[in-house]
PQR file of N, CA, C, O and H, with PARSE charges and radii, in Angstrom:
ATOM      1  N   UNK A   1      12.774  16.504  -2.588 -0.4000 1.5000
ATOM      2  CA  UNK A   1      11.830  15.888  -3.502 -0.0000 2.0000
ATOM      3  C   UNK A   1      10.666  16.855  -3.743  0.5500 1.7000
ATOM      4  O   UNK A   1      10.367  17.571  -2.788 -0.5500 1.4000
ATOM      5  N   UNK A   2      10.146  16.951  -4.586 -0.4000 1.5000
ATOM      6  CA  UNK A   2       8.903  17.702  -5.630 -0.0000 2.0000
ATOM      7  C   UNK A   2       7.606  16.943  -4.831  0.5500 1.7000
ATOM      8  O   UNK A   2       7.496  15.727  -4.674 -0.5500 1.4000
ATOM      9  H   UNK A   2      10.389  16.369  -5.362  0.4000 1.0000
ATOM     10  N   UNK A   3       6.911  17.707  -4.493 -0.4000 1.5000
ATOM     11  CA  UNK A   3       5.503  17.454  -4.730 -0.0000 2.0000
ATOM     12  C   UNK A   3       5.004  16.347  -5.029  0.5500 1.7000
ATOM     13  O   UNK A   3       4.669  15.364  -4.368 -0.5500 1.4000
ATOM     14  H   UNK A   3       7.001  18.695  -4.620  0.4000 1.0000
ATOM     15  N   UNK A   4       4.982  16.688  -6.441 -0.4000 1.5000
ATOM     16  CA  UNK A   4       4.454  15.946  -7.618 -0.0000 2.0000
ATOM     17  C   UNK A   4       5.243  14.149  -7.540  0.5500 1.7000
ATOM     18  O   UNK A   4       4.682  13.103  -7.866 -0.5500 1.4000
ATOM     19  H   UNK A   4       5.254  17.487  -6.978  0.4000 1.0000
ATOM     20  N   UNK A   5       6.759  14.333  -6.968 -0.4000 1.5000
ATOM     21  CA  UNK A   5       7.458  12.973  -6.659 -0.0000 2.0000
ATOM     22  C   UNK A   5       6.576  12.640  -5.641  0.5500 1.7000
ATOM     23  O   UNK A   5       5.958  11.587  -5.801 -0.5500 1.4000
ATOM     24  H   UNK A   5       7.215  15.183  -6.703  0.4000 1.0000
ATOM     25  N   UNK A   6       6.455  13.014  -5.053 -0.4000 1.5000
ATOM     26  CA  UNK A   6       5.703  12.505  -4.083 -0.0000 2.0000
ATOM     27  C   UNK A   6       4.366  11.392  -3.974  0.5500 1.7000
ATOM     28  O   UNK A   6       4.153  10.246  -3.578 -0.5500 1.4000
ATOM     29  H   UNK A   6       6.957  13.869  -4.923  0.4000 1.0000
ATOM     30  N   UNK A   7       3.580  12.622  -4.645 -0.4000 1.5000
ATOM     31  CA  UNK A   7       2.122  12.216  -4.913 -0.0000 2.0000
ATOM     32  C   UNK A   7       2.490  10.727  -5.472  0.5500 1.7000
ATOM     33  O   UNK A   7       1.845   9.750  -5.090 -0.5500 1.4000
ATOM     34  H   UNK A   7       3.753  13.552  -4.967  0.4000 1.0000
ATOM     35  N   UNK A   8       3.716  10.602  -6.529 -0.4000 1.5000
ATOM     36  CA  UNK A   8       3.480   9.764  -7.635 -0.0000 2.0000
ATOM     37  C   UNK A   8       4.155   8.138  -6.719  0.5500 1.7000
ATOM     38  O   UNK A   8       3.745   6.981  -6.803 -0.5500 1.4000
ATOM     39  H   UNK A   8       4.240  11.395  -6.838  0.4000 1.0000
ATOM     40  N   UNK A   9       5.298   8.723  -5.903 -0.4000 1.5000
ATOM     41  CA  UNK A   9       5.496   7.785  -4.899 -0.0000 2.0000
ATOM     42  C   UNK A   9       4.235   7.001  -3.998  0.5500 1.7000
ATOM     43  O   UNK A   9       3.999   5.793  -4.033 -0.5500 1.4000
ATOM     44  H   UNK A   9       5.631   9.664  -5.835  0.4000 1.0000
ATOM     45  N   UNK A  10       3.675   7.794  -3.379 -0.4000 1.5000
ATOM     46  CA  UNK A  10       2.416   7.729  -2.439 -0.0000 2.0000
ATOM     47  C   UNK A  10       1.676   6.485  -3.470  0.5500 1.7000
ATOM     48  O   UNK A  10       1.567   5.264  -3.353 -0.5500 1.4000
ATOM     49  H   UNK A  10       3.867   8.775  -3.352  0.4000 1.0000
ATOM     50  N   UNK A  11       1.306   7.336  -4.363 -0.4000 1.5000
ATOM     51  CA  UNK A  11       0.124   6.287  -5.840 -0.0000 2.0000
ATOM     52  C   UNK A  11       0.771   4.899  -5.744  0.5500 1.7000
ATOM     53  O   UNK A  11       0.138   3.888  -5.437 -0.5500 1.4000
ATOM     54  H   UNK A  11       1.395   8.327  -4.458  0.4000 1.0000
ATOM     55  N   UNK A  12       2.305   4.933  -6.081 -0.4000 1.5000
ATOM     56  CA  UNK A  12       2.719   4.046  -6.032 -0.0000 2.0000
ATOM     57  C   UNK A  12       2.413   2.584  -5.065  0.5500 1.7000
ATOM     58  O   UNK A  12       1.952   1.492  -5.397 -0.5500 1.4000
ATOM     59  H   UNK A  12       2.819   5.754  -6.330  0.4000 1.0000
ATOM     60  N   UNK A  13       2.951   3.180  -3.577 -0.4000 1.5000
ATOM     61  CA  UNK A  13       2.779   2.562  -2.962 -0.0000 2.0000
ATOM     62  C   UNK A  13       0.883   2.144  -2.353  0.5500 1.7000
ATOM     63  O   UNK A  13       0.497   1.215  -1.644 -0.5500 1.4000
ATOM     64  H   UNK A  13       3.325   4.067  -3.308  0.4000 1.0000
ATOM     65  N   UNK A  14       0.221   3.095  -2.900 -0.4000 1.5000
ATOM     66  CA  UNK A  14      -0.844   2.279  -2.383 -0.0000 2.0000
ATOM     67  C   UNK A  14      -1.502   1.536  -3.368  0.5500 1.7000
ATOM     68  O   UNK A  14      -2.440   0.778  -3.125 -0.5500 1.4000
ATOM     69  H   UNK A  14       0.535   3.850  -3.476  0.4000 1.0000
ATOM     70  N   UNK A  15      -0.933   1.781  -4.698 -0.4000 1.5000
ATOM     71  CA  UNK A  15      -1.227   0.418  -5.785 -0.0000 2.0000
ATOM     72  C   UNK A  15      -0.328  -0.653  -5.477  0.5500 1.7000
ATOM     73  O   UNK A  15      -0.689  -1.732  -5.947 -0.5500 1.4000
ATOM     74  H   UNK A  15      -0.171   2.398  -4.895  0.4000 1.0000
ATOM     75  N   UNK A  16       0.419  -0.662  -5.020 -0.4000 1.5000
ATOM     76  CA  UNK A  16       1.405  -2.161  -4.588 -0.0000 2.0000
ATOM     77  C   UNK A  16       0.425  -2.888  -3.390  0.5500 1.7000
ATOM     78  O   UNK A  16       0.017  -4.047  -3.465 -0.5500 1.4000
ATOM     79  H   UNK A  16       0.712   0.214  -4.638  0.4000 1.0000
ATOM     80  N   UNK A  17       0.142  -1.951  -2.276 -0.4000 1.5000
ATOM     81  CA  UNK A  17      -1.113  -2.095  -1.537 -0.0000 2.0000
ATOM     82  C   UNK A  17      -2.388  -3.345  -1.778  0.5500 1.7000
ATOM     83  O   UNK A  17      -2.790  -4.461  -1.448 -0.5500 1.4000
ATOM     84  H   UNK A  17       0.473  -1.009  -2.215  0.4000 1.0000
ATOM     85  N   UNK A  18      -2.566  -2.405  -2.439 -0.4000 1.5000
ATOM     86  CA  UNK A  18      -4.112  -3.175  -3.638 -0.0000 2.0000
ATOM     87  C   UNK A  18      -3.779  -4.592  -4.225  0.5500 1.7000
ATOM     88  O   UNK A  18      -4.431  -5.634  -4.154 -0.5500 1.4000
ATOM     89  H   UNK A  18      -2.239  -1.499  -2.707  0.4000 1.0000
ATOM     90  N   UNK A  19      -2.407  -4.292  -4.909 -0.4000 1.5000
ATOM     91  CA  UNK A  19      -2.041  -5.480  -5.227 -0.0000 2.0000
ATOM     92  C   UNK A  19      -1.997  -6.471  -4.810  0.5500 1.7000
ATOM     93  O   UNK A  19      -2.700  -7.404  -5.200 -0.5500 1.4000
ATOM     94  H   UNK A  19      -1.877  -3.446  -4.967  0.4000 1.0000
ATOM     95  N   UNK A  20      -1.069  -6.538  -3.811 -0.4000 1.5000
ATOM     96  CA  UNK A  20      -1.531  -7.611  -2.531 -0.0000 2.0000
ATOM     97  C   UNK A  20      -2.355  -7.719  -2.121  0.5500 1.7000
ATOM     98  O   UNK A  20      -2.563  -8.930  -2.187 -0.5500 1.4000
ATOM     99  H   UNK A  20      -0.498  -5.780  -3.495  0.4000 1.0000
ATOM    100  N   UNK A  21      -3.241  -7.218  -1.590 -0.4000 1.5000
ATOM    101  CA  UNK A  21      -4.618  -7.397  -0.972 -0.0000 2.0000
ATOM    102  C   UNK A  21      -5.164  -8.467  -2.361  0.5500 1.7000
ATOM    103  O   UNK A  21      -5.612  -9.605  -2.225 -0.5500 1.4000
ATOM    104  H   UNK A  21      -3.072  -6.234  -1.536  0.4000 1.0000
ATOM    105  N   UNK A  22      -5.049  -8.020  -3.151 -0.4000 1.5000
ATOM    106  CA  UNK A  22      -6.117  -9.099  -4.206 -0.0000 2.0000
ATOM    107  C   UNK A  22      -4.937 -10.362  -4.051  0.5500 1.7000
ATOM    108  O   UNK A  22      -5.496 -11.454  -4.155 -0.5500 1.4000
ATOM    109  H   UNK A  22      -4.685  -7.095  -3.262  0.4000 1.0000
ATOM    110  N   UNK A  23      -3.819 -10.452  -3.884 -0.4000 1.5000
ATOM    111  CA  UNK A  23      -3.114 -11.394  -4.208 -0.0000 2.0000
ATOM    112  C   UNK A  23      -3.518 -12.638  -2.589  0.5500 1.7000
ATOM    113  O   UNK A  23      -3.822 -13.831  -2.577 -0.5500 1.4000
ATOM    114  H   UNK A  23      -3.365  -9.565  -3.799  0.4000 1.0000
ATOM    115  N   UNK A  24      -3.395 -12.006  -1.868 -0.4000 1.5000
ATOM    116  CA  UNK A  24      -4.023 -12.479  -0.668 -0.0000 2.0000
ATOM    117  C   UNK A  24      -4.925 -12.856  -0.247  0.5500 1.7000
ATOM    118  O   UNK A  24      -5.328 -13.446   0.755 -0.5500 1.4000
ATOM    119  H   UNK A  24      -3.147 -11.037  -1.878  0.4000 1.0000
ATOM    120  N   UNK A  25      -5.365 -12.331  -1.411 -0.4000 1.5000
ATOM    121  CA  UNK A  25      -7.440 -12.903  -1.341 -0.0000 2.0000
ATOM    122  C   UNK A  25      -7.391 -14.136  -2.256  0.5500 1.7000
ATOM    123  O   UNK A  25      -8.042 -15.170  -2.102 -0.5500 1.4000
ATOM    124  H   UNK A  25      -5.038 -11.852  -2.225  0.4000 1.0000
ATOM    125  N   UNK A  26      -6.511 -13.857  -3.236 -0.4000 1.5000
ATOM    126  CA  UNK A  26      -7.104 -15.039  -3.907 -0.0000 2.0000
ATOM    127  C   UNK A  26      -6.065 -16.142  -3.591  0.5500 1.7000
ATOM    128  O   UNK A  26      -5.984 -17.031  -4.438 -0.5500 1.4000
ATOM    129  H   UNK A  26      -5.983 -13.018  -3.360  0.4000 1.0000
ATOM    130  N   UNK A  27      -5.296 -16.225  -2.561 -0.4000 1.5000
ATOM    131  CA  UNK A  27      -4.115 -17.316  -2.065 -0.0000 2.0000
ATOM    132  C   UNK A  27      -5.593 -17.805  -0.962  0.5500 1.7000
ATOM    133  O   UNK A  27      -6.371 -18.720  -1.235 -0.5500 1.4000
ATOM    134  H   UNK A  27      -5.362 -15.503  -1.872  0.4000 1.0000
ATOM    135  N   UNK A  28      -5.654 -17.057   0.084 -0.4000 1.5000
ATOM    136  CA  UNK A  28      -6.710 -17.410   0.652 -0.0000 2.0000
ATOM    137  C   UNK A  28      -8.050 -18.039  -0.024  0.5500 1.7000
ATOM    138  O   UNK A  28      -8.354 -19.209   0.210 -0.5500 1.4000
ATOM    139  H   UNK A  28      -5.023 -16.314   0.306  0.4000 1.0000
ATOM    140  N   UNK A  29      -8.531 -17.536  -0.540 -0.4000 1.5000
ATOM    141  CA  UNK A  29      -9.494 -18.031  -1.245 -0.0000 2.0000
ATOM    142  C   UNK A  29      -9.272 -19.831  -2.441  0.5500 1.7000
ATOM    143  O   UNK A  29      -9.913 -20.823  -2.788 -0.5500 1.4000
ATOM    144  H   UNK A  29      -8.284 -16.585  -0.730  0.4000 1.0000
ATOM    145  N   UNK A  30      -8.360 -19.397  -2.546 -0.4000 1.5000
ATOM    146  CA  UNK A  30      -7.923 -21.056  -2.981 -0.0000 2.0000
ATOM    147  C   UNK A  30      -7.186 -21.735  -2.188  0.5500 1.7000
ATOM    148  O   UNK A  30      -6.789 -22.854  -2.513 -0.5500 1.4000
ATOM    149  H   UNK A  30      -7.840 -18.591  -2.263  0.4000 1.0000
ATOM    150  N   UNK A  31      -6.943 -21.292  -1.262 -0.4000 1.5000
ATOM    151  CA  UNK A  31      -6.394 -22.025  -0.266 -0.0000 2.0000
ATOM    152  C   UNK A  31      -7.487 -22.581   0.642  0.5500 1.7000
ATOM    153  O   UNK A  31      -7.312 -23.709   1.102 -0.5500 1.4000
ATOM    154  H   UNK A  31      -7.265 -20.383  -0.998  0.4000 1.0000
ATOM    155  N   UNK A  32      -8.465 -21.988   0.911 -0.4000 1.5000
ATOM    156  CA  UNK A  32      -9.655 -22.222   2.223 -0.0000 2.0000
ATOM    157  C   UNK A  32      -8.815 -21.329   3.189  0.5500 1.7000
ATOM    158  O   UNK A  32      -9.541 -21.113   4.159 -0.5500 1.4000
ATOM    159  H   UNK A  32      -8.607 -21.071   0.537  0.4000 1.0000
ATOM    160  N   UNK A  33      -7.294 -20.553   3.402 -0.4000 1.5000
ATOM    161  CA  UNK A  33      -7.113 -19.913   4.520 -0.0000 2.0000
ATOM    162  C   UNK A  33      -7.234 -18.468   4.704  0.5500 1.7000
ATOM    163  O   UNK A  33      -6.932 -17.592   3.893 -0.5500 1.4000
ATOM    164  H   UNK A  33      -6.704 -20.729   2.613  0.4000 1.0000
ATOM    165  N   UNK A  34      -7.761 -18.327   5.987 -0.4000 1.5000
ATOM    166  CA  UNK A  34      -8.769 -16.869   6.420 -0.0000 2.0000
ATOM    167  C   UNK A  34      -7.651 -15.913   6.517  0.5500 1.7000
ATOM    168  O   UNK A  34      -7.650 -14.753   6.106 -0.5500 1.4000
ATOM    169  H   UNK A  34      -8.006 -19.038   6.645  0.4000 1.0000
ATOM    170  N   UNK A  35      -6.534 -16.658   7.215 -0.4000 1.5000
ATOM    171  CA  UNK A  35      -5.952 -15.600   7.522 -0.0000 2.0000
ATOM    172  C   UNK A  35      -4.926 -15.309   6.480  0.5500 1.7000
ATOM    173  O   UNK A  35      -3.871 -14.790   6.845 -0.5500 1.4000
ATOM    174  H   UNK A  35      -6.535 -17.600   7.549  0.4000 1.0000
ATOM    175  N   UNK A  36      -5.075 -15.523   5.516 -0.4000 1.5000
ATOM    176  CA  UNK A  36      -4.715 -15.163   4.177 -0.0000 2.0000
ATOM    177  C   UNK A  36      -4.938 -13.495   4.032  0.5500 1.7000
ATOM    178  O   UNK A  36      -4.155 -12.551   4.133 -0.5500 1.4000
ATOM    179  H   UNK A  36      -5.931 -15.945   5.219  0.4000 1.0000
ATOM    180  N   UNK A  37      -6.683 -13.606   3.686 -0.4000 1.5000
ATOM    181  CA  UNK A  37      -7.108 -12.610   3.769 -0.0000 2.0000
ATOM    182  C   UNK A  37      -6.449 -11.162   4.564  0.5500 1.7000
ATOM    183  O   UNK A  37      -6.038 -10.055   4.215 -0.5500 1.4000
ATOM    184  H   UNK A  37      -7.320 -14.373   3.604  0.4000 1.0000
ATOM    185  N   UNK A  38      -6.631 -11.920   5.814 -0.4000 1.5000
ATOM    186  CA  UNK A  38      -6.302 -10.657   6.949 -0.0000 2.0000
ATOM    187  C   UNK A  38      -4.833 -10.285   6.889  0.5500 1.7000
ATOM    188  O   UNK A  38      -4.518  -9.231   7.443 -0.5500 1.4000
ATOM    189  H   UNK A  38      -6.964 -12.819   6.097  0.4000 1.0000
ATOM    190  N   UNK A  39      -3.668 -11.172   6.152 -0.4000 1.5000
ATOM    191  CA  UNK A  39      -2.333 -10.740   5.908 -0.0000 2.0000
ATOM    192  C   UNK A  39      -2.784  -9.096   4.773  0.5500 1.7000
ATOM    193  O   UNK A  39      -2.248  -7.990   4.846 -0.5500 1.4000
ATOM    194  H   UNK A  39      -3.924 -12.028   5.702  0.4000 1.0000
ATOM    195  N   UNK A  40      -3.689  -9.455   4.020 -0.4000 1.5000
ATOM    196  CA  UNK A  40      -3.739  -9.136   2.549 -0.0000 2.0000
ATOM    197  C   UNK A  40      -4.338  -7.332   2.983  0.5500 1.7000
ATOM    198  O   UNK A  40      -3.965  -6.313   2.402 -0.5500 1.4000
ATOM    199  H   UNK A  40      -4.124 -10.353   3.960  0.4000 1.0000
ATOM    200  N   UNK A  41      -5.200  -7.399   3.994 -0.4000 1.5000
ATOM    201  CA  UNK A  41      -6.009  -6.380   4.267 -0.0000 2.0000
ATOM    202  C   UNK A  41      -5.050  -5.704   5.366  0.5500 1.7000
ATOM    203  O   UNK A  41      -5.183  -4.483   5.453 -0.5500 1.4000
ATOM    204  H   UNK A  41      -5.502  -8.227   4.466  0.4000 1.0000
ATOM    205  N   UNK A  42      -4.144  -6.274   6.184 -0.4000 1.5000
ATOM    206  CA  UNK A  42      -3.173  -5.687   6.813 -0.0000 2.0000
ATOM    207  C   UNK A  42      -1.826  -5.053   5.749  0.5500 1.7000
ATOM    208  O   UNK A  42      -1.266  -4.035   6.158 -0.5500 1.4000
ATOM    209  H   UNK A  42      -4.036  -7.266   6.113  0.4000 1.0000
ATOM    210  N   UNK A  43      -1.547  -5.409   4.979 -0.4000 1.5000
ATOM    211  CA  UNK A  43      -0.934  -4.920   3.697 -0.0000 2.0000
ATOM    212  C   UNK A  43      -1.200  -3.787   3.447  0.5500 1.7000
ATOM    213  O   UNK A  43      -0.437  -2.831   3.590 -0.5500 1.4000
ATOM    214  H   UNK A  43      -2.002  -6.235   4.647  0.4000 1.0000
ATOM    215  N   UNK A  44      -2.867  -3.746   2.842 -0.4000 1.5000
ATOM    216  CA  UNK A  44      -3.358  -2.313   2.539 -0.0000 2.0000
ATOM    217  C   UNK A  44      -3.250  -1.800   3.150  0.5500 1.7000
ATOM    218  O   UNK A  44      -2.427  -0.950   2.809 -0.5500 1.4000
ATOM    219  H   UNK A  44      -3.487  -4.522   2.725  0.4000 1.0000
ATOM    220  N   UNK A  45      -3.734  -1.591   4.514 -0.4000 1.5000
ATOM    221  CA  UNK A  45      -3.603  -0.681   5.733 -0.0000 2.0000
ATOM    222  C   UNK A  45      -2.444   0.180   5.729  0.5500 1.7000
ATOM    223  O   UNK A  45      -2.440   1.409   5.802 -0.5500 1.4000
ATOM    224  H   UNK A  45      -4.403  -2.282   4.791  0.4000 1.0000
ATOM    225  N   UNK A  46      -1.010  -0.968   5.592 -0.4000 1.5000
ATOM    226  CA  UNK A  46      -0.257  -0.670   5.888 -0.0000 2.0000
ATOM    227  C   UNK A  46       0.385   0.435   4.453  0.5500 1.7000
ATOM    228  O   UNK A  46       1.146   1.400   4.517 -0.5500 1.4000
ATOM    229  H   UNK A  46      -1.014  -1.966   5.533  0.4000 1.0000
ATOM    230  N   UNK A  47      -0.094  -0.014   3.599 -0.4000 1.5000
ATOM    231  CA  UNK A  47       0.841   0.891   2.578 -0.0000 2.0000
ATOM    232  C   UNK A  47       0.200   2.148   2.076  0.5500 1.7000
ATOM    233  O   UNK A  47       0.792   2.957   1.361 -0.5500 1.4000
ATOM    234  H   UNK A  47      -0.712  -0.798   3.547  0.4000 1.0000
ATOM    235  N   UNK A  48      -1.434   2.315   2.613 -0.4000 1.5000
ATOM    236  CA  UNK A  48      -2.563   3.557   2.705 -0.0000 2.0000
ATOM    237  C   UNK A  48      -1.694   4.613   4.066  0.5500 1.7000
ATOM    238  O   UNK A  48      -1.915   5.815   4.218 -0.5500 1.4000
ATOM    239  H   UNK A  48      -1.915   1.658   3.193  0.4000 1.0000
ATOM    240  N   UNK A  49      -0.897   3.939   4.757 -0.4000 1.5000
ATOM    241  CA  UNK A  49      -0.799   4.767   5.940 -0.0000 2.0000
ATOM    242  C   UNK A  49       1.010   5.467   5.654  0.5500 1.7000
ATOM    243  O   UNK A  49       1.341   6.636   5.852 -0.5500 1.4000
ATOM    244  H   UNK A  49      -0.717   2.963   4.634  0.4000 1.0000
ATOM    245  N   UNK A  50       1.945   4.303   5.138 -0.4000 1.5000
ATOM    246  CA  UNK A  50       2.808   4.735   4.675 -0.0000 2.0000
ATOM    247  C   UNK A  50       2.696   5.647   3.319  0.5500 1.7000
ATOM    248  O   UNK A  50       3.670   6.399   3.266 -0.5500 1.4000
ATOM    249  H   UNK A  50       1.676   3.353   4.977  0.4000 1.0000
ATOM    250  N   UNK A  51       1.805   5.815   2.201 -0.4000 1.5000
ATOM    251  CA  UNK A  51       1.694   6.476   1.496 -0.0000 2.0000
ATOM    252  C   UNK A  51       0.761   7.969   1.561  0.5500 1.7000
ATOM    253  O   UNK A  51       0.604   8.694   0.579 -0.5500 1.4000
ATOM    254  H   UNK A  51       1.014   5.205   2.244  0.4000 1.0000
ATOM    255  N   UNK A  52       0.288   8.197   2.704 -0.4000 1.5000
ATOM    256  CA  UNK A  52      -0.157   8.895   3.153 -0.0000 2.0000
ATOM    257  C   UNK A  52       1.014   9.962   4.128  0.5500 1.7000
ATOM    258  O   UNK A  52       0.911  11.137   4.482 -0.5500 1.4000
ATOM    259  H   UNK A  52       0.416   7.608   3.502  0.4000 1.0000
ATOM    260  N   UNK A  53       1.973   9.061   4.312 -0.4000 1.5000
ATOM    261  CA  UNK A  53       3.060   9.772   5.194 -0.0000 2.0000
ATOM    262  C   UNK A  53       3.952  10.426   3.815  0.5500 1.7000
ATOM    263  O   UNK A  53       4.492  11.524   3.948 -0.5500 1.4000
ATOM    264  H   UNK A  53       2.057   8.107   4.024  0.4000 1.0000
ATOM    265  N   UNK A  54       4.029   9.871   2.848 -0.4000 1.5000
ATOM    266  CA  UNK A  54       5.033   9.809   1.657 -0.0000 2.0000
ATOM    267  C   UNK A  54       4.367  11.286   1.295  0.5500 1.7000
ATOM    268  O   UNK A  54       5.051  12.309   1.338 -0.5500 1.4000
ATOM    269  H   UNK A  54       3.590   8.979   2.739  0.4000 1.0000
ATOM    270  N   UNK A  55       2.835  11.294   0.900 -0.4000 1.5000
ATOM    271  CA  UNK A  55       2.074  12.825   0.135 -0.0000 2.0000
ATOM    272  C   UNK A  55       2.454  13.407   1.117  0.5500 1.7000
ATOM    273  O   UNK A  55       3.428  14.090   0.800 -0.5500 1.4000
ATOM    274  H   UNK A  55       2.279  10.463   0.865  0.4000 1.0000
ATOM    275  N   UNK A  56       2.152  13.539   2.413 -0.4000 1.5000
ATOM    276  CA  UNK A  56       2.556  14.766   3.545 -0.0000 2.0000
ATOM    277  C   UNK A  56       3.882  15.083   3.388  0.5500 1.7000
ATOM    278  O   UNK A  56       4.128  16.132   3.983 -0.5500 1.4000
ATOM    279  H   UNK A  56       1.360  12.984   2.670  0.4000 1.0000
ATOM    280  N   UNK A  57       4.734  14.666   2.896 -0.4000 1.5000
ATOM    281  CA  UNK A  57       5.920  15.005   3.545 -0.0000 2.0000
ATOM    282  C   UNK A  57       6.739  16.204   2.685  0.5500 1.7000
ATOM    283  O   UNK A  57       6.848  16.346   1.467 -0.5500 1.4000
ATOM    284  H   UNK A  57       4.533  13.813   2.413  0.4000 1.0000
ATOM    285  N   UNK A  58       7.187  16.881   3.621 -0.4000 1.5000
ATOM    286  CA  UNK A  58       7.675  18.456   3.002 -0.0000 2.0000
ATOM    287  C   UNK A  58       9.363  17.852   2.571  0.5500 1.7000
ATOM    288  O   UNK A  58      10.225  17.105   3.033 -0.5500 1.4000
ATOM    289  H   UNK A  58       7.099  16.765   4.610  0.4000 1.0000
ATOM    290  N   UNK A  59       9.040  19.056   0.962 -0.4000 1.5000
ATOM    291  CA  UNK A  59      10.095  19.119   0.605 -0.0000 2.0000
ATOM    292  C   UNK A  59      11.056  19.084   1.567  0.5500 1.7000
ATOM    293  O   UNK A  59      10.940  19.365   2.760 -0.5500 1.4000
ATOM    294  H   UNK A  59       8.339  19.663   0.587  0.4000 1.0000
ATOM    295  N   UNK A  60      12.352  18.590   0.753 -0.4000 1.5000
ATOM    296  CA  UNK A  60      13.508  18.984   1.488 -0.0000 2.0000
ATOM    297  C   UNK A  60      14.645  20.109   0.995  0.5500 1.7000
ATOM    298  O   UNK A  60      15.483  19.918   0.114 -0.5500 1.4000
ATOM    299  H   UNK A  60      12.446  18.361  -0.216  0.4000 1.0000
ATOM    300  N   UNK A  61      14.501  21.080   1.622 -0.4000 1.5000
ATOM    301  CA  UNK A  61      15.701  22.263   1.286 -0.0000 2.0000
ATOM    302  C   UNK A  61      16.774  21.709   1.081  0.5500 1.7000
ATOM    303  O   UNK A  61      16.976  20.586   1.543 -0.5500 1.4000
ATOM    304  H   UNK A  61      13.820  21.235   2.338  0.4000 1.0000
ATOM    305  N   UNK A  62      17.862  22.472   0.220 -0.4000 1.5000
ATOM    306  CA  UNK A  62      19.105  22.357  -0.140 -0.0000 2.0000
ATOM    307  C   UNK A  62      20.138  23.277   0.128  0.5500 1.7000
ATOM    308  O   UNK A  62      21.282  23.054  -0.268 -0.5500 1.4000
ATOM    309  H   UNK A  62      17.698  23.384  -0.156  0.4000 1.0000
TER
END
C-alpha cells in the first residue's frame, strides 16, 4: 500500500471515530445515559489509535 492509501485510510477511520462520538453523545444526551457518552469517547480513542497505526505503517514490498 502507498503512503498516500494510507494517510487516506487513517482520515478515514478517525472520521468514522468522530462520527460516533457525536452519535453517542447525542443517544446519551436524549437518553439521560452517561455512559452513552463514555461508549462514544471510547470509540474515538479507539479509532485515533488504530488510525494512527494505519499512517505508520510501512509499505509493503513485492
Amino acid at each position: 500500500m502507498s503512503t498516500t492509501r494510507n494517510y487516506v485510510l487513517a482520515a478515514y477511520t478517525i472520521l468514522l471515530g468522530i462520527l460516533a462520538l457525536v452519535g453517542w453523545l447525542y443517544i446519551g444526551h436524549a437518553d439521560d445515559a452517561p455512559g452513552a457518552g463514555v461508549i462514544g469517547f471510547i470509540s474515538l480513542l479507539s479509532s485515533l489509535v488504530v488510525g494512527y497505526r494505519i499512517a505508520r505503517a510501512k509499505p509493503q514490498g513485492r
